[in-house]
DRENROTOR-615253 format. One line per 2 residues: number of its first residue (from 0); for each residue z, y, x of C-alpha. Coordinates in steps of 0.001 Angstrom, whole numbers. Layout:
! DRENROTOR-615253
NUM> Z:Y:X ~ ...
***
This chain:
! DRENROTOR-615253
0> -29034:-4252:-4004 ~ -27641:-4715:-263
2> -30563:-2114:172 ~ -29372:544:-2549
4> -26067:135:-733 ~ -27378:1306:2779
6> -28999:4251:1129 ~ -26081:4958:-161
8> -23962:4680:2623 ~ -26670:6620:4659
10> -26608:9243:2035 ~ -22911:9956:2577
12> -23288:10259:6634 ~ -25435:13077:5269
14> -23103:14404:3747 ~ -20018:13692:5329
16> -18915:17054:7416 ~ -18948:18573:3630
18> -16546:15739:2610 ~ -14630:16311:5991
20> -14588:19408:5635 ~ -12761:19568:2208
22> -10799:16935:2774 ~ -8831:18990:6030
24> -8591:21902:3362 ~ -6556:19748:1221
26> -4637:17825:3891 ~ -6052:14998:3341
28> -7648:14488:6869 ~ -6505:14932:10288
30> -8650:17968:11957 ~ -8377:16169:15169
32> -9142:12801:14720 ~ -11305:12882:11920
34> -14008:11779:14377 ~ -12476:8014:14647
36> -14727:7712:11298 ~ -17687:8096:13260
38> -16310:5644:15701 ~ -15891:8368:18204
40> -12370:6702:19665 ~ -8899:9180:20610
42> -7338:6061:22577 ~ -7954:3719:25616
44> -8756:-38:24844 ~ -6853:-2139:27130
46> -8179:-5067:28553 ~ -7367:-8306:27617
48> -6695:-10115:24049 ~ -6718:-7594:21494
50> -6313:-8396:17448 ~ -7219:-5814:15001
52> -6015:-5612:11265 ~ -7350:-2766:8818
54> -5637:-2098:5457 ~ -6751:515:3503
56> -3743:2758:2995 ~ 407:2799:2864
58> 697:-614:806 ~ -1723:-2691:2493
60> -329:-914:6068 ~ 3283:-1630:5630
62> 2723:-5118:4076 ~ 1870:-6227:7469
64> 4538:-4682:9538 ~ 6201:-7885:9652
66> 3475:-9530:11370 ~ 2852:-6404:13872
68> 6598:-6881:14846 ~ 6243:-10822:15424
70> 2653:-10281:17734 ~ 4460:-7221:19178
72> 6498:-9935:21226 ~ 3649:-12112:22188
74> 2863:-12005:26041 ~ -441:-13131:25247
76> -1862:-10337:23354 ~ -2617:-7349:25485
78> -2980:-4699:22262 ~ -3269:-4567:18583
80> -5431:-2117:17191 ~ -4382:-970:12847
82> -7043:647:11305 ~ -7081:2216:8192
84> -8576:4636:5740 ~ -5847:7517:4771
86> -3787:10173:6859 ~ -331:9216:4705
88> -978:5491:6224 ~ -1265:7268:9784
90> 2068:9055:9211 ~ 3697:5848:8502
92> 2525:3867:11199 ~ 3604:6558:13854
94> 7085:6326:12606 ~ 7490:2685:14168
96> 7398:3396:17755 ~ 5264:313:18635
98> 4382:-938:22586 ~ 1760:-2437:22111
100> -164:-953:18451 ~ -2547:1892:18193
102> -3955:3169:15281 ~ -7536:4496:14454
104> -9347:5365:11335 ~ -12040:3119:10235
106> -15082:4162:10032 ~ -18111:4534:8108
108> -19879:814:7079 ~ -23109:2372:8472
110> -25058:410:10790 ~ -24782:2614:13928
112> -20900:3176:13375 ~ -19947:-74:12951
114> -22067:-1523:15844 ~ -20732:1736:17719
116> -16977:1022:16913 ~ -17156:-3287:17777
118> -19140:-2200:21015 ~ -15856:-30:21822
120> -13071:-1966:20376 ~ -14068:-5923:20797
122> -11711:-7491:19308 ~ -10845:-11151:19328
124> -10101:-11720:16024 ~ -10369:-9202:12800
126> -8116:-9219:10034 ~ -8729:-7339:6315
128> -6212:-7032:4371 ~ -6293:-7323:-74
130> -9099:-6025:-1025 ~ -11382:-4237:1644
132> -14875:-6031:1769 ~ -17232:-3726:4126
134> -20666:-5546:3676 ~ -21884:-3679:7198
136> -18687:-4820:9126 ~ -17891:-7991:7746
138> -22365:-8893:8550 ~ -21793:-7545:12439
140> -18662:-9448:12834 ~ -19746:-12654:11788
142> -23122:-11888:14155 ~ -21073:-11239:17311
144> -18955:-14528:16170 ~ -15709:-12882:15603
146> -13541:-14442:13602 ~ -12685:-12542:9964
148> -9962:-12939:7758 ~ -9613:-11758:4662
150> -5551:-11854:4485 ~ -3804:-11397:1047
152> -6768:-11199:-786 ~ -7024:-10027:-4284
154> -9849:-9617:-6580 ~ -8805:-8441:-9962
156> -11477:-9046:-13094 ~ -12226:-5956:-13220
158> -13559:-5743:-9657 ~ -14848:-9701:-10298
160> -16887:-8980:-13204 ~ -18846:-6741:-11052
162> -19200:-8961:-8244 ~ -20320:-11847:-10859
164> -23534:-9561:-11586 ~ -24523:-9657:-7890
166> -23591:-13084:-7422 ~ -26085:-14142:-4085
168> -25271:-10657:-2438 ~ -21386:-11551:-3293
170> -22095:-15041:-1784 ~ -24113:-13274:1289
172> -21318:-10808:2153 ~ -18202:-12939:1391
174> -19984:-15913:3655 ~ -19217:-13684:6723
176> -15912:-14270:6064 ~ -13719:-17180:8502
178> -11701:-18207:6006 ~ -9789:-16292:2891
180> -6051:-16431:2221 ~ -6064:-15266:-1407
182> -2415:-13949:-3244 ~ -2608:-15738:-6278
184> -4775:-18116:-8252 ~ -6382:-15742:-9737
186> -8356:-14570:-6965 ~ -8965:-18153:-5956
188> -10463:-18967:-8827 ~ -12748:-15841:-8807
190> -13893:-16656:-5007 ~ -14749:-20071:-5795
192> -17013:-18944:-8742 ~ -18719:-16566:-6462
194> -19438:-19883:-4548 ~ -16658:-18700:-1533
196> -14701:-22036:-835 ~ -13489:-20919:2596
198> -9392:-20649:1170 ~ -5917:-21723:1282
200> -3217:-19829:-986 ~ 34:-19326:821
202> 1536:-16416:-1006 ~ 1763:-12997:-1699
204> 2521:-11258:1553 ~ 4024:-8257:173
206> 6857:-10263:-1134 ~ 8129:-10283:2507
208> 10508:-8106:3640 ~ 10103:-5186:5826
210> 12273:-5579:8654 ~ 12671:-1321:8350
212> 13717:-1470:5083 ~ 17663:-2000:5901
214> 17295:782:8672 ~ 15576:3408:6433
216> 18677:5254:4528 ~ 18973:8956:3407
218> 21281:11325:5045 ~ 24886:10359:4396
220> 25233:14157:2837 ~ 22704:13847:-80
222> 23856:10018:-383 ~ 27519:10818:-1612
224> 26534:13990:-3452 ~ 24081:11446:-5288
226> 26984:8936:-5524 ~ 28591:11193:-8011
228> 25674:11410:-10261 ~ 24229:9191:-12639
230> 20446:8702:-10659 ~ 17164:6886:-11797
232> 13779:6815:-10464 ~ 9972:7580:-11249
234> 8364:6078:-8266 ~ 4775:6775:-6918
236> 3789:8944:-10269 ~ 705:10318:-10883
238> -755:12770:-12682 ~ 883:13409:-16637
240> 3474:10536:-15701 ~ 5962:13332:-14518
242> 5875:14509:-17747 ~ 6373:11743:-19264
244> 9155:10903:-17219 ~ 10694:14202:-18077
246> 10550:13843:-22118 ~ 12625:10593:-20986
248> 15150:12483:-18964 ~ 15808:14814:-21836
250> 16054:12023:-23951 ~ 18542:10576:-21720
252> 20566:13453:-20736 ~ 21381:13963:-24012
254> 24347:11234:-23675 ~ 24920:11426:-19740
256> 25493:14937:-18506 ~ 25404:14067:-14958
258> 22027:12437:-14614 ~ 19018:13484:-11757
260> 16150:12080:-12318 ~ 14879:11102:-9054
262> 10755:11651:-9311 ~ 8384:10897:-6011
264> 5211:11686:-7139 ~ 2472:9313:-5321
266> 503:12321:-3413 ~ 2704:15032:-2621
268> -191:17566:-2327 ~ 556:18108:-5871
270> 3976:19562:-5718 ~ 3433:22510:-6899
272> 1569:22051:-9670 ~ 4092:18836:-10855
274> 6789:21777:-10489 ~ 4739:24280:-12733
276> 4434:21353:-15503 ~ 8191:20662:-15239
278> 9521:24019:-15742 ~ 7491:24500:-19069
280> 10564:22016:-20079 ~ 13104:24672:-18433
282> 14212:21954:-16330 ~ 16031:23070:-12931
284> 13930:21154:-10305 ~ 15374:20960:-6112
286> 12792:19705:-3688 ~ 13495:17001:-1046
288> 11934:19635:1391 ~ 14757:22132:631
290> 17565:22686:3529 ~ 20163:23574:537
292> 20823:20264:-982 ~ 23208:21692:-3199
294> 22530:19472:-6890 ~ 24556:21274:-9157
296> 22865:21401:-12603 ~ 19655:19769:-11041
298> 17853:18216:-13328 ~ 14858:16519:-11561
300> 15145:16033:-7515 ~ 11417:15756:-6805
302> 10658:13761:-3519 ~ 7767:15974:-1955
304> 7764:14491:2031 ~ 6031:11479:3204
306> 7884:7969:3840 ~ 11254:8566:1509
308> 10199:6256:-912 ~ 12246:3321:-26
310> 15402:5006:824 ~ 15460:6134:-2781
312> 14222:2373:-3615 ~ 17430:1689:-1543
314> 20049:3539:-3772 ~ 18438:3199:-7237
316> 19599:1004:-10036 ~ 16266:1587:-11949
318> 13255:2343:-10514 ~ 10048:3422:-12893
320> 6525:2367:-11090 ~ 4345:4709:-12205
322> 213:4269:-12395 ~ 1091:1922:-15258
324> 1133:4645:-18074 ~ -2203:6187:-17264
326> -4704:3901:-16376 ~ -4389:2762:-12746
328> -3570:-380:-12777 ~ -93:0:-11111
330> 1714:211:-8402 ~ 3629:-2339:-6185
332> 6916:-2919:-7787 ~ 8116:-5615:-4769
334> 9747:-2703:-2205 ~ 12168:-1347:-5216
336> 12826:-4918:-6742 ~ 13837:-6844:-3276
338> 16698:-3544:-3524 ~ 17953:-5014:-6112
340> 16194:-2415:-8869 ~ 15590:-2891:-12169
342> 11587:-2075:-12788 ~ 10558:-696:-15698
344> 6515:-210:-15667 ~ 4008:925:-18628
346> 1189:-1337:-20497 ~ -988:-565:-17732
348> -313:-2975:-14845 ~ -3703:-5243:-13830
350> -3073:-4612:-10041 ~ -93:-6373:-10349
352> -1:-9038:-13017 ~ 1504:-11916:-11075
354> 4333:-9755:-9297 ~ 5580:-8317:-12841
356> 5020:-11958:-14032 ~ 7465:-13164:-11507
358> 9810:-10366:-11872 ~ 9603:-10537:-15697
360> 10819:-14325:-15262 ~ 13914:-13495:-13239
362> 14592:-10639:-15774 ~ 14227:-7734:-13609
364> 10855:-6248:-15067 ~ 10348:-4783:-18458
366> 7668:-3079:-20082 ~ 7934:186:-21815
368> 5675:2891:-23647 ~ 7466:5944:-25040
370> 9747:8442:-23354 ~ 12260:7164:-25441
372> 11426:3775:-24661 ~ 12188:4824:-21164
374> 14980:6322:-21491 ~ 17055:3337:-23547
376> 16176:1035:-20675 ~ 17445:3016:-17634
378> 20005:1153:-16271 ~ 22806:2144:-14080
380> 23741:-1398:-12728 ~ 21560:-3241:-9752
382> 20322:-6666:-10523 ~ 21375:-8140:-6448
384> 20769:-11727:-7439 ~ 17205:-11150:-8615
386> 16581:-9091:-5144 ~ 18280:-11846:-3055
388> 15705:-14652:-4819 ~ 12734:-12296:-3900
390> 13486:-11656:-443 ~ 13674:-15403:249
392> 10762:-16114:-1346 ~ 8664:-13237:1235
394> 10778:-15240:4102 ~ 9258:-18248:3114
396> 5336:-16542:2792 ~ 5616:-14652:5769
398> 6414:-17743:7768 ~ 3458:-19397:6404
400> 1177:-16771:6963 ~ 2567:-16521:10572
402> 1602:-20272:11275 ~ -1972:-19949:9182
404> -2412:-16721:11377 ~ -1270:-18224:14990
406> -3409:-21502:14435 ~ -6742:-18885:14169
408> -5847:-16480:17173 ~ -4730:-19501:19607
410> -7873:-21537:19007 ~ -9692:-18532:19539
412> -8232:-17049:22377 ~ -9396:-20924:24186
414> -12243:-19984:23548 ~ -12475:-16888:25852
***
């Protein structure tokens, strides 16, 4: 099997400028430094101690943003290196003005790159966050005796009842690992049956709070024209939820007149064909893009920029997390709800069981599956007690995961 997978992997180095290649034509990869995936490196390693996290994209990047702010102020780390896998988690990164953090793509798990990019980089200590197991990496890290954490971990069934059919690879590649902080019990339980004992829960890290979120507001302009209107919103939508989310507006507006329905679709590169589907309702539709923010008789404001989510999480009274009525699995409801938002989510929500199990226990969650069913729940009223509850439960996580974290890079920065 571990064999198949290095064909495999092999296979797509093949093919990879083809993949590049396509992916620049649809913005989903930076021309210039789509060559960090082939661990060809656009900035300087410094010398000294250097820690490196990777995340695979936007949620996994800015779940750790608390912890790049606290080893930001630590004199004795010289850089920290974020790696990840998508251009929208590049954007977001850059918009943080760090000292001492550089970002990279990650890049292939073939042999030659990842022995090319650990060559470059050496880091002190790696740490992978939720669910990115990279058999290559994870097998040269643990032979050049770096230390590898696998931090918020989360294996879901779905992606456990495929590990359970290659148990001894499972075992082989999950050995490499230092030690495992998992999110919930759930994944605990799965390690241990894939023989993994290497683990200590200590909480959810994206419970923790942002320290941008507070700082991250919409223009005062479009604020109090909003103000004046009765707003809701879809949040990180993909494709058929917009129209979904448009039966409920219609369903809605029929007893409030001033309502905008708020929609911020979860990759933008498919404005204009969200905007085509909309208008088959005759629906008056203003992008976030547009200079004129002029919302008279708007009925959908559709968020089409990178990074606004959570300065409409910040105003919203209801907040619909889309990925939950088609079959994704879900999205992280944690940003909108420590706002004080009311989440409303579909059936579809595996991703995310124990956060919506939490949130449906302090009453802020609630499942729905009809337009209509939508549209009687949107509520105009935040729920600030439930937020207040969530953000000191993050508080308390991130300081654990602070003290698990600064145990393993002081013991192994004595080392060298």
């Amino acid at each position: 099997m571990f064999l198949l997978y290095q064909i495999v992997i092999s296979l797509i180095v093949i093919i990879s400028p083809l993949i590049i290649i396509y992916r620049i034509l649809k913005n989903k990869e930076d021309k210039k430094r789509f060559i960090e995936k082939f661990s060809l490196p656009t900035k300087i390693r410094k010398k000294g101690k250097l820690i490196w996290f990777h995340g695979a994209s936007v949620g996994e990047i800015l779940s750790i943003i608390p912890l790049i702010k606290y080893y930001e102020k630590k004199k004795s780390i010289n850089q920290i290196l974020i790696t990840s896998s998508t251009l929208s988690s590049s954007k977001v990164i850059k918009k943080f003005n760090f000292k001492k953090t550089i970002h990279q793509f990650y890049p292939i798990d073939q042999i030659i790159f990842t022995n090319k990019f650990l060559n470059y980089w050496k880091p002190n200590i790696s740490i992978f966050i939720d669910s990115e197991i990279w058999p290559n990496m994870f097998k040269n890290l643990n032979d050049r005796k770096i230390p590898l954490v696998l931090l918020n971990a989360r294996i879901t069934r779905k992606t456990f009842n495929k590990w359970i059919k290659i148990k001894n690879l499972a075992y082989s590649i999950f050995n490499n690992i230092t030690i495992a902080f998992p999110q919930n019990i759930e994944t605990k339980n799965y390690l241990k049956k894939l023989n993994f004992t290497k683990i200590k829960v200590i909480g959810n890290l994206k419970f923790a709070e942002n320290p941008e979120e507070n700082l991250n507001q919409i223009n005062n302009k479009l604020k109090s024209i909003l103000k004046k209107k009765k707003i809701w919103v879809a949040s990180s939508t993909h494709k058929s939820e917009e129209l979904f989310c448009a039966k409920a507006h219609i369903e809605l507006k029929k007893k409030i007149k001033n309502l905008i329905t708020i929609i911020i679709p979860r990759h933008i590169h498919r404005t204009n064909n969200i905007i085509k589907e909309l208008k088959n309702f005759k629906l008056n539709i203003k992008t976030h893009s547009s200079k004129n923010i002029d919302l008279k008789n708007i009925d959908i404001y559709l968020v089409d920029t990178f990074g606004e989510t959570r300065k409409f999480h910040n105003i919203a009274s209801t907040v619909f997390l889309g990925g939950s009525i088609n079959n994704r699995g879900g999205q992280n409801p944690l940003e909108a709800a420590r706002f004080g938002a009311n989440i409303l989510h579909g059936p579809n929500i595996n991703n995310f069981q124990d956060v919506y199990k939490l949130l449906k226990f302090l009453k802020v969650s609630k499942k729905i599956n009809t337009p209509r069913d939508l549209a009687s729940n949107i509520n105009f009223r935040k729920n600030k007690l439930a937020g207040k509850k969530i953000k000191n439960i993050g508080k308390k996580i991130l300081i654990r995961t602070i003290k698990e974290l600064d145990i393993l890079i002081n013991n192994e920065f004595k080392k060298t």
